[in-house]
N, C-alpha and C positions, 0 to 999 in steps of 0.2 A: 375272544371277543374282538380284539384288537385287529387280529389278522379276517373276522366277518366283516370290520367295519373297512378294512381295505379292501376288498373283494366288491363292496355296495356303497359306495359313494353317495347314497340317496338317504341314507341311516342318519341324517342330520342331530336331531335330538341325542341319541344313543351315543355318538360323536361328544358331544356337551359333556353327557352323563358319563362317560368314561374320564373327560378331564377332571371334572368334580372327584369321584372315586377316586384317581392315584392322588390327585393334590392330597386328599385325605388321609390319603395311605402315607404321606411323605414320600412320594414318585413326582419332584417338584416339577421338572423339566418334561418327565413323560405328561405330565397334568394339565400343563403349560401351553406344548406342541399341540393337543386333542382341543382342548377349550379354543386356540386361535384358528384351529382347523374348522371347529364349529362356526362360530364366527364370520369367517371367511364365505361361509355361505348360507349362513341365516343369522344375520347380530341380533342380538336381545339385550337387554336391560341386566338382565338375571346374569344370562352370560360374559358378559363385560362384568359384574362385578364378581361373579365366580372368578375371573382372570386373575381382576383388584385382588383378590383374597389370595392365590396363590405367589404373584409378585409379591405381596406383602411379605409372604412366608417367606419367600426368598431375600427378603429384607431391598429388594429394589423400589425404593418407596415411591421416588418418583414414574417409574412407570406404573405401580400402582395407581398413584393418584389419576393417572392419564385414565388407567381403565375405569376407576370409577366415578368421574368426572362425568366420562362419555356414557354411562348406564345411568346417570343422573340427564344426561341431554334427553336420551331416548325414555325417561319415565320422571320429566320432572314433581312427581306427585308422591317421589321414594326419598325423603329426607336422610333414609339412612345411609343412602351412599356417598353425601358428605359427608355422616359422622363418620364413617369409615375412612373417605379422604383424609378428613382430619386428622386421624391417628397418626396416618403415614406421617404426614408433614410434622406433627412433632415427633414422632421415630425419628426422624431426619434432620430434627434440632431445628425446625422454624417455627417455634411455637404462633409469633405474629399472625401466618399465614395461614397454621391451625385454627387460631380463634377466630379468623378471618371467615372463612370455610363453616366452621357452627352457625357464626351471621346466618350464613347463606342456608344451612338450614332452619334455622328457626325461621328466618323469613320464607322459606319453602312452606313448613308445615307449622303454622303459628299457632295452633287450637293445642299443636301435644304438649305439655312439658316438658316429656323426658329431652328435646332438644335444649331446654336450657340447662337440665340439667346434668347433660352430659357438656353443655359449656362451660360452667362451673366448674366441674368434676376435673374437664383439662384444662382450663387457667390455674386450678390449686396443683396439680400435677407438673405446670411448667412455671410453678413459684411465684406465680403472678396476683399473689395476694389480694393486693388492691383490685384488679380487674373481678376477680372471684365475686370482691363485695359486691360490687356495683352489679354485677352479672345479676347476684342473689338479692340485692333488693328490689331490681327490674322485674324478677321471676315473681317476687313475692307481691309485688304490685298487678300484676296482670294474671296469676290466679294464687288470692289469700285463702283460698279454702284448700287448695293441695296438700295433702302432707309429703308427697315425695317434696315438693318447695319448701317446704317450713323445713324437714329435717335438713333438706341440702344448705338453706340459707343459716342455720344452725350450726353445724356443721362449720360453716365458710365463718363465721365470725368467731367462734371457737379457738379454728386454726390461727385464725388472722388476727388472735390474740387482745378483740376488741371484748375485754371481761364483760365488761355491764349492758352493752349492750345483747351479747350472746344469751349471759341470764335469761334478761326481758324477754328476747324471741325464743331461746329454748324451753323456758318456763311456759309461754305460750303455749308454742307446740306439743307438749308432753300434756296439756290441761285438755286441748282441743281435740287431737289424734290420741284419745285416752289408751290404747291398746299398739300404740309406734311405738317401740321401745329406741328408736333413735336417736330425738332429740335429748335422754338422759343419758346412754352412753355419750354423746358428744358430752355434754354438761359433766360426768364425771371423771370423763379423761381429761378434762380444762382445770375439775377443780384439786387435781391431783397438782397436776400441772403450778397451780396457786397454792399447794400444800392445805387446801383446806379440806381434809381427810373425811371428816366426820361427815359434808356437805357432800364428798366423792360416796361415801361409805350409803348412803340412805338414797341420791341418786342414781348408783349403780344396783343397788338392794332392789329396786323398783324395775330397773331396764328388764333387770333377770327375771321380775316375776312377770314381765309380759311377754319375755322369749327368748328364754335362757341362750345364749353364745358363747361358746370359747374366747374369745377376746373379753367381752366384757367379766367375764368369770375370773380371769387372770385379774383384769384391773382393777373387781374390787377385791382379790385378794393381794392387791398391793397395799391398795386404800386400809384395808384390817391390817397389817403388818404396821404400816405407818401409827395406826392406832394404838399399837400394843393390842390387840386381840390374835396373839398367833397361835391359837389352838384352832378358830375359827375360820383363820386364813387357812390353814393347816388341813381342815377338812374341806375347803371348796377344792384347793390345791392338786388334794390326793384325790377327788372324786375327777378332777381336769384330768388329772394324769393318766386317770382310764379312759379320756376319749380322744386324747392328745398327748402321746407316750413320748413321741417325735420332737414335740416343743421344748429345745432346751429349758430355755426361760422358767417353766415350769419346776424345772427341777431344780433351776439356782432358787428360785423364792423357796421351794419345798426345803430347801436347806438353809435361809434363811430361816424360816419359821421352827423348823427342827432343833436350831441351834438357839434360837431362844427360847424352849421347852426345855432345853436340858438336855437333848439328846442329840452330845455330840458326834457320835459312832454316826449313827443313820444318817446326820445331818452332811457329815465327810462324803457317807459314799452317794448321795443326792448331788451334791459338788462333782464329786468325781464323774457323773454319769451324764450330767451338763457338760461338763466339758468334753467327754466324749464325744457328745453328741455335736460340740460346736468349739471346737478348740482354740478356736479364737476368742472364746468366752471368756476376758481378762479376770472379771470376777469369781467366776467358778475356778479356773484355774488357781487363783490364789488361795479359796477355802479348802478345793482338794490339796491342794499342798502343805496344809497345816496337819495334816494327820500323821 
């Protein structure tokens, strides 16, 4: 293909379509050379951020942004090549100029959400707690009936360690979005977080039965353990471990809970098999080591 599209110079599109392909392939610089060769004699929107996406790869962030900047000049009606800018700039550790850049989409496409809430999502990502709030109570002002908003603004007070009011809006959101199992995982990983187990334990019971996860499956069998129910932890645990063999974690609480059933043999080699898996695991490491 490579050597037809040298031969016929007029193959413009197919040109494009061969950078897209090796970028894919992890062919960064072959991907690179073809996409700016397209370019060079038909620019697009598309293809300028095909570019952005390979630079990115190549972690060149700010010629990234350059590429997808300019697919945003030629298609101001595509918000998503600022979020894409965006990312670069805090890859690049300028978070500022990331959130800066979101602005600039949400004011591009003001009718979506997801632009705020991919705002959110990177001011909690660059630590920026406070901006996060204010982001999420903006969101939740300008569309209160969203539930991707409600769970994100959820979510955002949660982390941001604002308890009562997180309750209120998460309580909310789980009443309204009857079938979002979101705003209760947020609510039970916060009230683990506050040790109020029982409160984690019937929150997270609820997340599950609107759509069972892996993560939340872990946390409420942390919430059970914290309880003293570890036979119950014990079987969400082992039922985890068949679709998530990989997750050390799993296997230190399974030794956890093992160990307070009685069964310290199993419970050793659950320890041990955590720490295999993650041998930086300080606490696995010291329960396999008791055996």
């Amino acid at each position: 293909l490579q050597e037809a599209l040298t031969l016929n110079p007029r193959l413009v599109a197919a040109r494009g379509t061969l950078g897209e392909v090796l970028t894919h392939a992890g062919q960064l610089e072959d991907g690179e050379r073809w996409l700016r060769d397209a370019l060079e004699r038909a620019p697009s929107p598309d293809r300028h951020a095909q570019l952005g996406y390979n630079l990115q790869q190549q972690h060149r962030y700010d010629d990234a942004v350059s590429a997808y900047r300019r697919a945003f000049q030629l298609d101001s009606t595509n918000a998503g090549y600022l979020n894409n800018s965006a990312r670069c700039l805090l890859a690049a550790g300028d978070a500022d100029a990331a959130l800066e850049e979101m602005r600039r989409a949400v004011t591009a496409d003001p009718e979506n959400p997801l632009w705020r809430v991919r705002s959110i999502d990177l001011a909690l990502e660059a630590g920026n707690h406070d901006t996060a709030v204010d982001l999420a109570e903006r969101a939740a002002a300008a569309f209160p009936n969203n539930a991707d908003i409600a769970a994100t603004q959820c979510n955002t007070l949660a982390r941001h360690g604002d308890t009562t009011r997180a309750q209120l809006v998460c309580n909310s959101a789980g009443d309204t979005h009857t079938q979002d199992p979101r705003p209760l995982r947020s609510l039970g990983s916060m009230f683990i977080g506050m040790q109020r187990n029982e409160d984690a334990v019937a929150a997270l019971t609820e997340a599950q039965r609107r759509a069972p996860d892996n993560t939340t499956a872990l946390n409420l069998a942390i919430a059970l353990l914290n309880t003293d129910r570890s036979a119950q932890a014990l079987s969400e645990l082992d039922a985890l471990a068949q679709r998530a063999a990989a997750d050390p974690r799993i296997h230190f609480f399974r030794s956890v809970a093992l160990d307070d059933l009685g069964r310290s043999s199993e419970a050793t080699r659950a320890a041990c098999h955590a720490a295999e898996l993650d041998p930086g695991h300080a606490g696995a490491a010291t329960r396999c080591s008791q055996r």
